[in-house]
C-alpha positions as CSV (number, residue, x, y, z in Angstrom):
1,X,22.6,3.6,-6.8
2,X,19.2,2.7,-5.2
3,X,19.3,3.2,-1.6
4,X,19.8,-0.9,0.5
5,X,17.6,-0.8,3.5
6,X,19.2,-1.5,7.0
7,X,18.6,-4.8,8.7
8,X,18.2,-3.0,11.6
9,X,18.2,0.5,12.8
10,X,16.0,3.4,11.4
11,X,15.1,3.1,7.6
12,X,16.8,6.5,5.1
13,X,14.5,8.5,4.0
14,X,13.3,7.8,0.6
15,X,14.7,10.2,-1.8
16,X,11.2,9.8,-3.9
17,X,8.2,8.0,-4.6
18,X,10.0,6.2,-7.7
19,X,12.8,5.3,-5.4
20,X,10.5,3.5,-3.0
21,X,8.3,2.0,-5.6
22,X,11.9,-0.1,-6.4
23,X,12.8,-1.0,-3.1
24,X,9.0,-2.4,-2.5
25,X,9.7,-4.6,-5.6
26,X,13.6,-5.1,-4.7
27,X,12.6,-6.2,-1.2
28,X,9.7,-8.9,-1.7
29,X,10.3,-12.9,-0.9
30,X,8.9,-16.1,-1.9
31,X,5.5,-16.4,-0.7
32,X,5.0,-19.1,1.7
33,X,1.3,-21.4,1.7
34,X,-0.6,-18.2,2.7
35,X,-3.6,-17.4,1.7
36,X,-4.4,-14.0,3.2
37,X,-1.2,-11.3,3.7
38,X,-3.1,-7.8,5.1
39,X,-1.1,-4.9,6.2
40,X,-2.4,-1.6,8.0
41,X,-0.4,1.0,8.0
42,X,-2.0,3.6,11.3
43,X,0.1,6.9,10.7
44,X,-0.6,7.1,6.7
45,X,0.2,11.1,5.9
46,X,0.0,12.6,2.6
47,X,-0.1,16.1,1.3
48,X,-3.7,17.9,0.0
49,X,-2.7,18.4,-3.8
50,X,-4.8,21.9,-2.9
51,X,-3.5,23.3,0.3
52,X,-0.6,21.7,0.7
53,X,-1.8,20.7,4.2
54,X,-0.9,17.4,5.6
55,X,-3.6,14.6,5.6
56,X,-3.7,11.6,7.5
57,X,-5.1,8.3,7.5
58,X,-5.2,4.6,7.5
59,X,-3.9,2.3,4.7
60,X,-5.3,-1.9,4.4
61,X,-3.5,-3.8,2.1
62,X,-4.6,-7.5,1.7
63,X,-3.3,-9.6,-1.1
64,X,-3.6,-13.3,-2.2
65,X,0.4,-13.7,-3.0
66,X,1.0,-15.7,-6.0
67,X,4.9,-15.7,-5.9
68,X,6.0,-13.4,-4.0
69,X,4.8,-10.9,-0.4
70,X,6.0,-7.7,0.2
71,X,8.6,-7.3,3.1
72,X,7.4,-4.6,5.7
73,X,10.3,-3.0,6.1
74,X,10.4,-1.8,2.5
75,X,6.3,-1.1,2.8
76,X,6.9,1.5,5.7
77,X,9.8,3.3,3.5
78,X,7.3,3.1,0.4
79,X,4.7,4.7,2.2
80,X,6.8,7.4,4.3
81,X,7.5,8.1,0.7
82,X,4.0,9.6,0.1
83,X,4.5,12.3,3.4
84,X,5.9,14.7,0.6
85,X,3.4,13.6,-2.4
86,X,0.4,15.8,-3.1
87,X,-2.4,13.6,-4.3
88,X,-5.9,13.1,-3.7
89,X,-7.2,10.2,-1.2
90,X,-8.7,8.3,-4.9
91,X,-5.8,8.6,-6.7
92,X,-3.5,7.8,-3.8
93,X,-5.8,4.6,-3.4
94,X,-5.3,3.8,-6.9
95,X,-1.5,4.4,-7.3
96,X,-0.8,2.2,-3.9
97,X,-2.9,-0.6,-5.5
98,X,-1.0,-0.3,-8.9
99,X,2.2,-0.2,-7.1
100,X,1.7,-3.8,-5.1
101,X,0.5,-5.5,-8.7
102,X,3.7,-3.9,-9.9
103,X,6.1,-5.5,-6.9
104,X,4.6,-8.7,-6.5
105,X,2.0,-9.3,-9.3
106,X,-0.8,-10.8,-6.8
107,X,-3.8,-12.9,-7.8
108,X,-6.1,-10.7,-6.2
109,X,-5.2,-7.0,-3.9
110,X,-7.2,-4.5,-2.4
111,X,-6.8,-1.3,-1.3
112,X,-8.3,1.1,1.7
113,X,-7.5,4.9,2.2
114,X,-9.6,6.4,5.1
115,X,-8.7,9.7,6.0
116,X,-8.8,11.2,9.0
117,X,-12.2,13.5,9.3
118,X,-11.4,17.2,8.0
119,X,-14.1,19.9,8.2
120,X,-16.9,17.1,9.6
121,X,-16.3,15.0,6.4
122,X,-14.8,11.6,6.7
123,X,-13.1,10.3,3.3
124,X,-12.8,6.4,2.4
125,X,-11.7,4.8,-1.0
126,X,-11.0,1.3,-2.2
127,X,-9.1,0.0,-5.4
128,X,-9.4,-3.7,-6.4
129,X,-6.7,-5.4,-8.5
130,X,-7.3,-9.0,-10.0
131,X,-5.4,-11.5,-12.1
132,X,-7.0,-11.8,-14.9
133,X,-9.8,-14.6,-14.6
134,X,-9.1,-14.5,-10.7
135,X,-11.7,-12.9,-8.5
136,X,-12.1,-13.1,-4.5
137,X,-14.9,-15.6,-5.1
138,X,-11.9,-17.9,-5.9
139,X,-11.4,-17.7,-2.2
140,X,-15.2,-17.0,-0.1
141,X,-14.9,-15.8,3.4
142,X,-11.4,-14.7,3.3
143,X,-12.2,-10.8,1.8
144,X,-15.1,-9.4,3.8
145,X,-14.9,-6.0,4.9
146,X,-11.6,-3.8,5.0
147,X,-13.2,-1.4,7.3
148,X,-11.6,-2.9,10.5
């Protein structure tokens, strides 16, 4: 059985990454007359696929909800999920991306990895999802710079 997430208290562990990928889809709600939703997530870790090392980082999410937004609760237990997941910062970027299309099929979503500075290089990557004839010029001004 997929785990239920409290309404309050601390939030289970997630038992893997495919387990919190269904809970971020499980979780979501209608989308009210929004036309911006952006999350950032401060204490990001994930494991170097080389060393095994921790990494750590900043996640942006901003979507243009169609339906549906994702419920935060069930975005902090999807991306605990990655503290145990080896990947590197471009494919974590891409896999987070594919993973909001997949929860709440967005018009438009994009994604910002920047990890923390390691060995005097600093590491930033971005993945852009769209609807398919749906750009962010379908909405000027509103996606700028995910750099904050």
């Amino acid at each position: 059985m997929a785990t239920q997430l409290p309404h309050y208290g601390p939030l289970p562990q997630p038992a893997s990454l495919e387990e919190a990928v269904e809970v971020l889809g499980r979780e979501k709600f209608p989308a009210p007359d929004v036309c911006l939703v952006e999350f950032t997530a401060t204490e990001f870790t994930s494991l170097c696929p080389r060393t095994g090392q921790p990494d750590f980082g900043k996640v942006i999410i901003q979507y243009l909800p169609r339906e549906y937004c994702i419920e935060s609760k069930s975005l902090k237990f999807y991306l605990w999920a990655f503290r145990n997941e080896g990947a590197f910062c471009e494919t974590l970027t891409s896999k987070i991306a594919d993973d909001v299309v997949s929860a709440i099929d967005p018009l438009w979503t994009r994604v910002t990895v920047t990890q923390n500075t390691r060995g005097g290089i600093a590491l930033k990557s971005s993945a852009v999802r769209a609807a398919p004839g749906y750009s962010n010029m379908n909405c000027p001004g509103v996606f700028t710079d995910a750099s904050q």
